[in-house]
C-alpha positions in Angstrom: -55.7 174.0 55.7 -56.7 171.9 58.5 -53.8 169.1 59.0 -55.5 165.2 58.9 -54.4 162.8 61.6 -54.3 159.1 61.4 -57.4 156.9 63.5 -56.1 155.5 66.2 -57.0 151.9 67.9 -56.4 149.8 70.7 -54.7 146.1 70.4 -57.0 143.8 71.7 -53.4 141.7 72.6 -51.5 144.4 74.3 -53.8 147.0 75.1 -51.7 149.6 73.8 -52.9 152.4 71.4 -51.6 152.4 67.8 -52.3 154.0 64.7 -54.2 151.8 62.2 -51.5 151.5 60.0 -49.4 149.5 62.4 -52.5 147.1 63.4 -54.1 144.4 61.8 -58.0 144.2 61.0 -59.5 141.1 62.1 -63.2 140.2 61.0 -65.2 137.0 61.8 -66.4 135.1 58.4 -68.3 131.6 58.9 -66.8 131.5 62.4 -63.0 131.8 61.6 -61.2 134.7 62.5 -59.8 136.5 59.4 -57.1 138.9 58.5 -58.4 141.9 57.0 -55.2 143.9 55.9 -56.7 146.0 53.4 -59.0 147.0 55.9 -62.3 146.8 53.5 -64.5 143.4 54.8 -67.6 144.4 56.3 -68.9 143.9 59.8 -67.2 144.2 63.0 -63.9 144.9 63.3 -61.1 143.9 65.9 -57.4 145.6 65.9 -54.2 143.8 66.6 -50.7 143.9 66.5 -49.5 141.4 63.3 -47.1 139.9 66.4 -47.0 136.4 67.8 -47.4 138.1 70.9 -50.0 140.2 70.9 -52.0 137.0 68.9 -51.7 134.7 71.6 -52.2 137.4 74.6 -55.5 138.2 72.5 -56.6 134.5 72.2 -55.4 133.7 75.5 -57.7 136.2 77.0 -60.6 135.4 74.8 -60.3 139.2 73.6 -61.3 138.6 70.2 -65.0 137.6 71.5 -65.5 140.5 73.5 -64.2 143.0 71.1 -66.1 142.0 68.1 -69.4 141.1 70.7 -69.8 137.8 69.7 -71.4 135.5 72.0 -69.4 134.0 75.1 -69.5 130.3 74.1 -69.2 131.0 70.4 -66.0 129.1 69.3 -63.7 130.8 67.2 -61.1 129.6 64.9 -58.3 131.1 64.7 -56.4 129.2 62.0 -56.7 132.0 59.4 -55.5 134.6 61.1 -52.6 132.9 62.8 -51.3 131.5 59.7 -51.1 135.5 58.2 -49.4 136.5 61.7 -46.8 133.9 61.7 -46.7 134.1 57.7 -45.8 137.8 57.9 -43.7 137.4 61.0 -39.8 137.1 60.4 -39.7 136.2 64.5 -41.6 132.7 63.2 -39.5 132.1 60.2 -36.9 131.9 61.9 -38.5 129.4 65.0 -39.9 127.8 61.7 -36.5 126.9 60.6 -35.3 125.8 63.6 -37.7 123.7 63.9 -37.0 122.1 60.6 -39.8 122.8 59.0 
């Protein structure tokens, strides 16, 4: 019996191929970028690492837009999404509690 591999995708932070069990699904709904963990909203999908990191190199190069072919001036909000990164990220709980929040 033929042996099933895993998808594989590029994150639109780093640029580095993943399988899509390590990335993070990212959808656009009413103009906000959204987390799609279970991987099941429709639409266009973007891949990233569920890092600080690869988050802000993505926004940082506007890689979101291009990946999910939106148009160029089409502003994007990213609170959503951030919020499940640094939610999920044990990196910002702990700048979280530095910070005294």
């Amino acid at each position: 019996m033929a042996e099933t591999s895993e998808p594989v995708r590029t994150c639109v932070g780093c640029r580095q191929r993943a399988p899509v069990s390590d990335l993070l699904r990212v959808v656009v709904r009413s103009g906000a970028l959204v987390p799609d963990p279970r991987r099941r909203l429709p639409g266009r999908g973007a891949s990233v690492h569920p890092t600080p990191g690869c988050l802000h190199a993505a926004e940082r190069r506007r890689a979101f837009t291009r990946a999910l072919r939106l148009p160029g001036g089409s502003p994007l909000e990213a609170g959503p999404l951030r919020d499940h990164v640094l939610g999920s990220s044990s990196e910002a709980a702990g700048a979280r509690t530095r910070a005294g929040e």
